[in-house]
C-alpha positions as CSV (number, residue, x, y, z in Angstrom):
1,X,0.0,0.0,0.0
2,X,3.1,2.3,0.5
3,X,4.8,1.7,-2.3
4,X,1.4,2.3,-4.5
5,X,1.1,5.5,-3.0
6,X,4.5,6.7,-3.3
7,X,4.3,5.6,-6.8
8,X,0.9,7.6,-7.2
9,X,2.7,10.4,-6.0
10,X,6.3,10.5,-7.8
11,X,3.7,9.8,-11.2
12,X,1.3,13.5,-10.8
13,X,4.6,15.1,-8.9
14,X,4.6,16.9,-12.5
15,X,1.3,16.5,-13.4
16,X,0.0,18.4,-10.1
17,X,-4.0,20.1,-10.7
18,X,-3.0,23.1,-7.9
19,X,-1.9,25.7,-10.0
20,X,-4.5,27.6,-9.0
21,X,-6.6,26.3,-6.1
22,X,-10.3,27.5,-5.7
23,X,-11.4,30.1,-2.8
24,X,-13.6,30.0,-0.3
25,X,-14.4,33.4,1.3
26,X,-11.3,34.1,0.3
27,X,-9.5,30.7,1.8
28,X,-7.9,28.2,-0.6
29,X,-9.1,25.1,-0.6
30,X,-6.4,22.0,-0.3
31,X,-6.9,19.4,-2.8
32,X,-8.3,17.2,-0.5
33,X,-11.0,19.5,1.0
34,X,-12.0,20.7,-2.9
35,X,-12.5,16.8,-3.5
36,X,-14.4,16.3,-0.6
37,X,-16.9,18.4,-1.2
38,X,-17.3,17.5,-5.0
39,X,-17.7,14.1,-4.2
40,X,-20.4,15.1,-1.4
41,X,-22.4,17.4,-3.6
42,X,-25.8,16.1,-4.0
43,X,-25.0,17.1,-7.9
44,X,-22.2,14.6,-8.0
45,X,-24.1,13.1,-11.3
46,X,-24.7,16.0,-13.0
47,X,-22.2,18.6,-12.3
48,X,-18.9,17.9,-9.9
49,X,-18.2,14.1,-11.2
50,X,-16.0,15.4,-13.5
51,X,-13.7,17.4,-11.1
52,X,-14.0,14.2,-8.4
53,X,-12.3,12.0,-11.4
54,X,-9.8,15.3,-12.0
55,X,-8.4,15.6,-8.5
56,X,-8.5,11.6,-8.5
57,X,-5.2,12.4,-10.8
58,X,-3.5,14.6,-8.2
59,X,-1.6,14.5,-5.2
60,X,-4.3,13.6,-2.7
61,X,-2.6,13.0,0.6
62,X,-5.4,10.0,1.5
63,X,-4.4,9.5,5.4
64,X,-5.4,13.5,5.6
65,X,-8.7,12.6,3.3
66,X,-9.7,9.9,5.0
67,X,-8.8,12.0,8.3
68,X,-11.6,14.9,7.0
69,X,-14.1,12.5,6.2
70,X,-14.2,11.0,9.6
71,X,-14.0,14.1,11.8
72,X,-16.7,15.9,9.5
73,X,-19.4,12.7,9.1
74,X,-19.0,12.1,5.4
75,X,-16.9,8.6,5.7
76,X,-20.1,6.8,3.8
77,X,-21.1,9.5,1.7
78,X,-17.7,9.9,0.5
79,X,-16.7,5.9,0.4
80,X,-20.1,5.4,-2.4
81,X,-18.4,7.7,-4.5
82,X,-14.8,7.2,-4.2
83,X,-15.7,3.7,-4.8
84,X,-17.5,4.3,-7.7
85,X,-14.5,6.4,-9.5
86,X,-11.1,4.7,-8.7
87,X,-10.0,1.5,-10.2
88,X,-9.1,-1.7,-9.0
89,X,-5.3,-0.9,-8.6
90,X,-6.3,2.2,-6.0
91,X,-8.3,0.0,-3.9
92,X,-5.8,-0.4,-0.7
93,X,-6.5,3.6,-0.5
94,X,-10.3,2.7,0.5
95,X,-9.7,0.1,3.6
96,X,-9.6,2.9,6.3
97,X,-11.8,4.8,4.8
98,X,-14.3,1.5,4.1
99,X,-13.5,1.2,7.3
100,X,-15.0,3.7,9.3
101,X,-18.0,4.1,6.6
102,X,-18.8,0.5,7.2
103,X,-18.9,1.0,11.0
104,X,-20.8,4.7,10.7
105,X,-23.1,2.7,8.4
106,X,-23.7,-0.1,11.2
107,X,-24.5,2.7,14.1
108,X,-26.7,4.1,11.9
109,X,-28.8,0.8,11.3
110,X,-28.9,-0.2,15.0
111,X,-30.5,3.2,16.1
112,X,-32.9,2.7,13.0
113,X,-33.7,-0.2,14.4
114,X,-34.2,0.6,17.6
115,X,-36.6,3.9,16.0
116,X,-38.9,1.2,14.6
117,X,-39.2,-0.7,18.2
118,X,-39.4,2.1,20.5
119,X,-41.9,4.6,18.8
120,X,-44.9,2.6,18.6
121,X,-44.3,1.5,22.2
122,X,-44.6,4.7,23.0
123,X,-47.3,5.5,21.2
124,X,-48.8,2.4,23.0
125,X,-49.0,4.6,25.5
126,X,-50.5,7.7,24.2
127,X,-47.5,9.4,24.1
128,X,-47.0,11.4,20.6
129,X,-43.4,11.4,19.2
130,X,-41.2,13.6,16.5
131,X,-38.6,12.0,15.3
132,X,-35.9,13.9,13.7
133,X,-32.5,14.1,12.6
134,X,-31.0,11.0,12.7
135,X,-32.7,8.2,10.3
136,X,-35.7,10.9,9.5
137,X,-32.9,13.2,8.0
138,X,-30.9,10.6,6.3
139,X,-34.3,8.8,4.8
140,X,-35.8,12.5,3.9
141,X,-33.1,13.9,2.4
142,X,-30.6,11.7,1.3
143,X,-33.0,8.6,0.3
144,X,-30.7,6.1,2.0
145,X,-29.4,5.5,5.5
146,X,-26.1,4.5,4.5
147,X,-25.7,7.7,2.7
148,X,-25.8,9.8,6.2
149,X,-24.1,8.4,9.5
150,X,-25.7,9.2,12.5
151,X,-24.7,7.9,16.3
152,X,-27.8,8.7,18.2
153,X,-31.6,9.0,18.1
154,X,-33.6,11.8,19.3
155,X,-37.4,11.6,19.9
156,X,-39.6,14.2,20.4
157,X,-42.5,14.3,23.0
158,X,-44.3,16.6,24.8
159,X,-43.0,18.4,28.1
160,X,-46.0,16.6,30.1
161,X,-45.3,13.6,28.5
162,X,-41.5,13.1,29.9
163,X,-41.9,11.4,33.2
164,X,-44.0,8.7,31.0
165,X,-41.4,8.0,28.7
166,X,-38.3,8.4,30.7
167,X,-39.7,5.8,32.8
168,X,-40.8,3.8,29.5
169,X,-37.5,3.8,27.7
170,X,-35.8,2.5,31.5
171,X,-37.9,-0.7,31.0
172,X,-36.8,-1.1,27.9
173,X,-33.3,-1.4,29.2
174,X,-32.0,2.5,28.8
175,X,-30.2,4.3,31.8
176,X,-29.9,7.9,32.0
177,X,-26.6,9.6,31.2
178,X,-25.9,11.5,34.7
179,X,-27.6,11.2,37.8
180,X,-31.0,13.4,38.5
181,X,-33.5,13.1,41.2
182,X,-36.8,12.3,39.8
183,X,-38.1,15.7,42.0
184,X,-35.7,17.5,39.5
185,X,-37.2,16.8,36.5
186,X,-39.5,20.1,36.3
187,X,-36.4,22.8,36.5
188,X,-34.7,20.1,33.9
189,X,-37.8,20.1,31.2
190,X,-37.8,24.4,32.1
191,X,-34.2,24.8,31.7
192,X,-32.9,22.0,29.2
193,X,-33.9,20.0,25.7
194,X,-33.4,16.6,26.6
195,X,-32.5,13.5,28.5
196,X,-29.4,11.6,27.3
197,X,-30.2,7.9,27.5
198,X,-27.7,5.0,26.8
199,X,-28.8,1.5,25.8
200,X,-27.4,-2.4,26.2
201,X,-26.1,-3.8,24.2
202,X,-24.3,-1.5,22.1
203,X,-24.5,1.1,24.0
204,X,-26.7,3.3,21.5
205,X,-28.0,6.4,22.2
206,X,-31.5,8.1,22.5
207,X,-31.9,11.5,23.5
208,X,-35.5,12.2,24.7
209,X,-36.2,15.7,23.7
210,X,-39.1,17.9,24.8
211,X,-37.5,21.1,22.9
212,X,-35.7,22.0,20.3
213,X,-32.8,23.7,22.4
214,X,-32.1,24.1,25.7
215,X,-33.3,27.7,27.1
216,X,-29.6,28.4,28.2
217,X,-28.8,28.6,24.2
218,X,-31.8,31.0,23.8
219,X,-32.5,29.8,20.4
220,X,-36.5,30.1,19.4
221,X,-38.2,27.7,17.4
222,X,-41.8,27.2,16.9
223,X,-42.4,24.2,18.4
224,X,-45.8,24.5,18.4
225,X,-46.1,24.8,14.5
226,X,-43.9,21.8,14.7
227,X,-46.3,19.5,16.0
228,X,-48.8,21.2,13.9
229,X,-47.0,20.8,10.7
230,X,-45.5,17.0,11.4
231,X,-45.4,14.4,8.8
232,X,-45.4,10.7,8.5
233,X,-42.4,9.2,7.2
234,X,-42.3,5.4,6.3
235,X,-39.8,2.7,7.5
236,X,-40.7,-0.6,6.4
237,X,-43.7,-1.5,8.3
238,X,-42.9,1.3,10.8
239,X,-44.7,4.8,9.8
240,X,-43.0,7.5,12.1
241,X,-43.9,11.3,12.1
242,X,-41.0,13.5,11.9
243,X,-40.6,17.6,11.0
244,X,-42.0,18.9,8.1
245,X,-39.9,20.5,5.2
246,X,-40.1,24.0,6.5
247,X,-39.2,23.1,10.2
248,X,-36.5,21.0,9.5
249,X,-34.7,23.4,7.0
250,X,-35.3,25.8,9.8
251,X,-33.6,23.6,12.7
252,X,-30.9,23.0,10.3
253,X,-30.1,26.5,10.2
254,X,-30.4,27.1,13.7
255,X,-28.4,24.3,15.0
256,X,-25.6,24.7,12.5
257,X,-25.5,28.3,13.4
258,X,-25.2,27.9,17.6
259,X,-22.3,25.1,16.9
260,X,-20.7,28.1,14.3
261,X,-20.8,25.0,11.8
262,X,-18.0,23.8,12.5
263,X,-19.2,20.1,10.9
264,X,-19.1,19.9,7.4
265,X,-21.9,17.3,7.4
266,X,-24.6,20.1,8.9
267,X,-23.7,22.4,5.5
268,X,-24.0,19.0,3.2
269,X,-27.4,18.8,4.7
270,X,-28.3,21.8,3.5
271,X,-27.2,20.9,0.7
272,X,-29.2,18.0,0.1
273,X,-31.9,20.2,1.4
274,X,-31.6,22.2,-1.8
275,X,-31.3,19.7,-3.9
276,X,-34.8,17.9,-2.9
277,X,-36.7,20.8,-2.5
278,X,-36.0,22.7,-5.5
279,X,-39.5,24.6,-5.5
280,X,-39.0,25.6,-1.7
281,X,-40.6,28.9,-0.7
282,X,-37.2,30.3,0.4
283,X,-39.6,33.9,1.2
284,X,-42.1,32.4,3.5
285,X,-38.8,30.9,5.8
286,X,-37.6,34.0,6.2
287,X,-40.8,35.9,7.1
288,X,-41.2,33.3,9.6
289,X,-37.8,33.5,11.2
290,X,-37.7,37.0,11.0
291,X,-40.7,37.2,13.5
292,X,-38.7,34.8,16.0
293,X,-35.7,36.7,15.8
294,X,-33.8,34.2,13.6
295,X,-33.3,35.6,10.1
296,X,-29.8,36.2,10.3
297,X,-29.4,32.4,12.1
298,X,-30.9,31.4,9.0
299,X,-29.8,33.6,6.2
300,X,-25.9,32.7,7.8
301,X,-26.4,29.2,7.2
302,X,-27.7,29.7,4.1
303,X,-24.9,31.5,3.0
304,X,-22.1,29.2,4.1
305,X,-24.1,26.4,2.1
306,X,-24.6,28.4,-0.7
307,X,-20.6,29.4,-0.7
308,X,-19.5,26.2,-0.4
309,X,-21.8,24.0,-2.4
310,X,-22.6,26.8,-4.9
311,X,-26.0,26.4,-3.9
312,X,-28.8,27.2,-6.6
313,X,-30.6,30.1,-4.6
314,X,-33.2,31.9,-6.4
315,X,-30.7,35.7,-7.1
316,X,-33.6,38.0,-4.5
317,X,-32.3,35.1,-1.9
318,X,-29.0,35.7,-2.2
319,X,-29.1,39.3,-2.2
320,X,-30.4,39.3,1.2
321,X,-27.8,37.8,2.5
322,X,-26.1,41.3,2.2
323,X,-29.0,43.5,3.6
324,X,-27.4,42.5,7.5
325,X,-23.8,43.4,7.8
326,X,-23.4,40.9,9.9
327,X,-24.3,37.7,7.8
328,X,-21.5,37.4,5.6
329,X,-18.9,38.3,7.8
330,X,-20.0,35.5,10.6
331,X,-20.4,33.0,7.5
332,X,-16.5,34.4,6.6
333,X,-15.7,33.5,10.1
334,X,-17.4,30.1,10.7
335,X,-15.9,28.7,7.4
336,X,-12.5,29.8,8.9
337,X,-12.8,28.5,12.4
338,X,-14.3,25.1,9.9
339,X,-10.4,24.9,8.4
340,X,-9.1,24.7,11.3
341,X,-8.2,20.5,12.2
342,X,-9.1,21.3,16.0
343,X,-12.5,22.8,15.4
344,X,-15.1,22.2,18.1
345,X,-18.3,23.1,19.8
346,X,-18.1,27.1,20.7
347,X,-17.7,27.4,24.5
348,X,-17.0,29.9,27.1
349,X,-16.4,33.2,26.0
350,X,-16.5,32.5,22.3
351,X,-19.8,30.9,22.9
352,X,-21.3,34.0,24.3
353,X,-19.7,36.1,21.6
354,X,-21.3,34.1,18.8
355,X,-24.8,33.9,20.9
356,X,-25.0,37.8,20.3
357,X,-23.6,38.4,16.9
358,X,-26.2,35.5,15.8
359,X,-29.3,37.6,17.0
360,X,-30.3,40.6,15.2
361,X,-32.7,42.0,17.3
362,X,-31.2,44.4,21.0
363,X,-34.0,42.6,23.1
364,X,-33.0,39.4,22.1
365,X,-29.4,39.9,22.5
366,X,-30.4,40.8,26.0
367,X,-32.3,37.6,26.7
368,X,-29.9,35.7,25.0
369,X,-27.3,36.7,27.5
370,X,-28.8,36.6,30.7
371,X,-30.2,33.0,29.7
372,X,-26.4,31.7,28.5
373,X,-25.3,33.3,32.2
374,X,-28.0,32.2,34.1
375,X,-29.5,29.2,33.3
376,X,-28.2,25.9,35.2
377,X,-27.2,22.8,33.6
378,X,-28.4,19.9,34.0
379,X,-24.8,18.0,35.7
380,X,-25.8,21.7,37.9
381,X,-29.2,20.1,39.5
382,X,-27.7,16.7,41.0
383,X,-26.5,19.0,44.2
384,X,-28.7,22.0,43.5
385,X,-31.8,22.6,46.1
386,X,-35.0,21.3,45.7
387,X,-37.6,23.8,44.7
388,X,-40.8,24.4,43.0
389,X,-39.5,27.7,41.9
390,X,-36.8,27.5,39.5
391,X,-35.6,31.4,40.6
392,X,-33.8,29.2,43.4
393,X,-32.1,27.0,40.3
394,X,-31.2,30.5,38.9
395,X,-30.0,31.8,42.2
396,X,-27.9,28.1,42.7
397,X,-26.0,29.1,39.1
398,X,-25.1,32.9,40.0
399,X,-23.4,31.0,43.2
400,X,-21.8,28.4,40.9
401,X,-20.3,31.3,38.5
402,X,-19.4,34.0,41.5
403,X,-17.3,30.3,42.8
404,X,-15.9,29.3,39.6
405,X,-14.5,33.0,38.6
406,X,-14.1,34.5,42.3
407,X,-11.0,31.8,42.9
408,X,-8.2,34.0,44.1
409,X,-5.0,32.2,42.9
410,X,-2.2,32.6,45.4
């Protein structure tokens, strides 16, 4: 395998395509970002197949491709295609790579499965259930599970509906994540999203949801209009109701946006988004996140996609990407922070930052900020006081921050 790719290499040594690499917002792309994002183009077939086979010619460094496709969730996606172009002599480049698609591929499967077990015992019960991301995103968008790894499950049910299927899902062999009195759970559904629950014998994961977000990211979404708007979505025998096409474009958005995107998966989902609904009523989003107070969560994501992908968004779209100053220079700074190899979840300070910048309205900064300060956590509650009012939970967190940043080092 060494000696085919040093011979690979010495052979396009001459022959290298990077005369002139392509820019995003200004950065270069390295040949084996460029690729990765041809080959995950949902117009692979029609438009970037032919710049996939190109850079096939180059000087890919494949430990560093196979390396991107991993950390960014496109090992499968990337694997199908790959597969598809190079010949039989190039295969000993694929076993990593086959590898970890193979393995993303059986996570995804077993959390599928467990989807079609679990919801209609629930709804055995009464209790009503969303089901999104996960196998409802991969199904919806990409047509095929294998085409979109996921490594948990998260189920939607109603805030009074919690205690039911907490206790549900524990028969069924699931333990909770962290430890939390039961006479917690109300300032946990008021402050948090969801209850992180791992399984036997694989050890998959379901997070129970009762919110989109958790209030301490201060990110609306109609949640109502959600449930509203839900649609069934077919598994086999199974029929599940997940988000419709307006909500889950939306979510997209809004969770790319609070993570600063720093997956390139989230942006291929938009992506696909595109791609499916070609007749979407781009308008009619953006009226309705503008009365939330999350245009510019959306009209950011939507800008990264269309930058990267080279989105076909109808030209009035795209032009209002530049009516907020501050869209195109966050989307600038997100696909920067992207590039870099240690990119992570925002926290701390930066996390605050981009809470702020994201919101375009001074009354939602405002809120935004005293709920990022404010609001406990849910590893918080375990030695916080019990209480029916949760201004005690908010008075427990000012005593947690005043400790943490009041330590006087000596």
């Amino acid at each position: 395998m060494t000696f085919l790719l040093a011979s690979m290499r010495n052979q396009n040594s001459t022959t290298r395509l990077w005369h002139s690499p392509p820019h995003i917002f200004g950065e270069p792309l390295s040949p084996e970002l460029e690729f990765a994002l041809a080959s995950a183009s949902p117009a692979f077939d029609d438009a970037s197949r032919p710049r996939a086979e190109e850079l096939l010619q180059a000087d890919l460094n494949w430990e560093n491709l196979t390396e991107l496709a991993l950390r960014h969730g496109l090992s499968p996606l990337l694997y199908s295609r790959i597969n598809a172009l190079l010949t039989n002599s190039l295969s000993p480049f694929l076993l990593k790579l086959k590898s970890d698609a193979i393995a993303l591929t059986q996570c995804s499967l077993i959390h599928t499965t467990e989807m079609k077990r679990l919801v209609p015992r629930l709804e055995e019960l009464g209790i009503e259930t969303i089901v999104f991301k996960g196998p409802a995103l991969a199904q919806m968008l990409y047509g095929r599970l294998a085409q979109r790894p996921f490594l948990d499950l998260d189920i939607m049910v109603h805030p009074t509906d919690v205690p039911q299927a907490w206790r549900r899902l524990e028969a069924e062999g699931y333990q909770l994540a962290y430890k939390i009195p039961p006479e917690q759970l109300p300032a946990l559904i008021a402050s948090g999203n969801h209850l992180p629950l791992y399984g036997t014998p694989n050890n998959q994961l379901i997070e129970l949801h009762w919110a989109f977000f958790a209030k301490s990211r201060a990110t609306p979404f109609d949640t109502e209009g959600a449930w509203a708007r839900r649609e069934p979505l077919r598994f086999d025998e199974t029929t599940i109701m997940t988000l419709a096409p307006r909500d889950l474009v939306h979510f997209l958005c809004l969770h790319g946006t609070k993570h600063a995107w720093c997956r390139l998966v989230w942006l291929t989902d938009l992506a696909w988004f595109v791609f499916r609904y070609p007749t979407f009523d781009w308008d009619a989003l953006l009226d309705h996140a503008a009365r939330l107070g999350t245009r510019r969560m959306t009209c950011v994501g939507l800008a990264l996609a269309h930058q990267v992908f080279r989105l076909p968004l109808p030209e009035q779209m795209t032009r209002k990407f530049e009516e907020d100053s501050e869209v195109l220079p966050l989307a600038r700074w997100m696909w920067q922070r992207l590039l870099r190899e240690d990119a992570s979840l925002p926290t701390g300070l930066e996390l605050v930052q981009l809470t702020l910048r994201t919101r375009e309205r001074r009354r939602d900064r405002a809120r935004d900020f005293y709920y990022q300060l404010m609001t406990p956590r849910p590893n918080e509650l375990e030695t916080a006081p019990r209480s029916t009012l949760f201004h005690t939970y908010t008075l427990h967190r000012f005593g947690y921050l005043l400790r943490k940043y009041s330590r006087v080092r000596v």
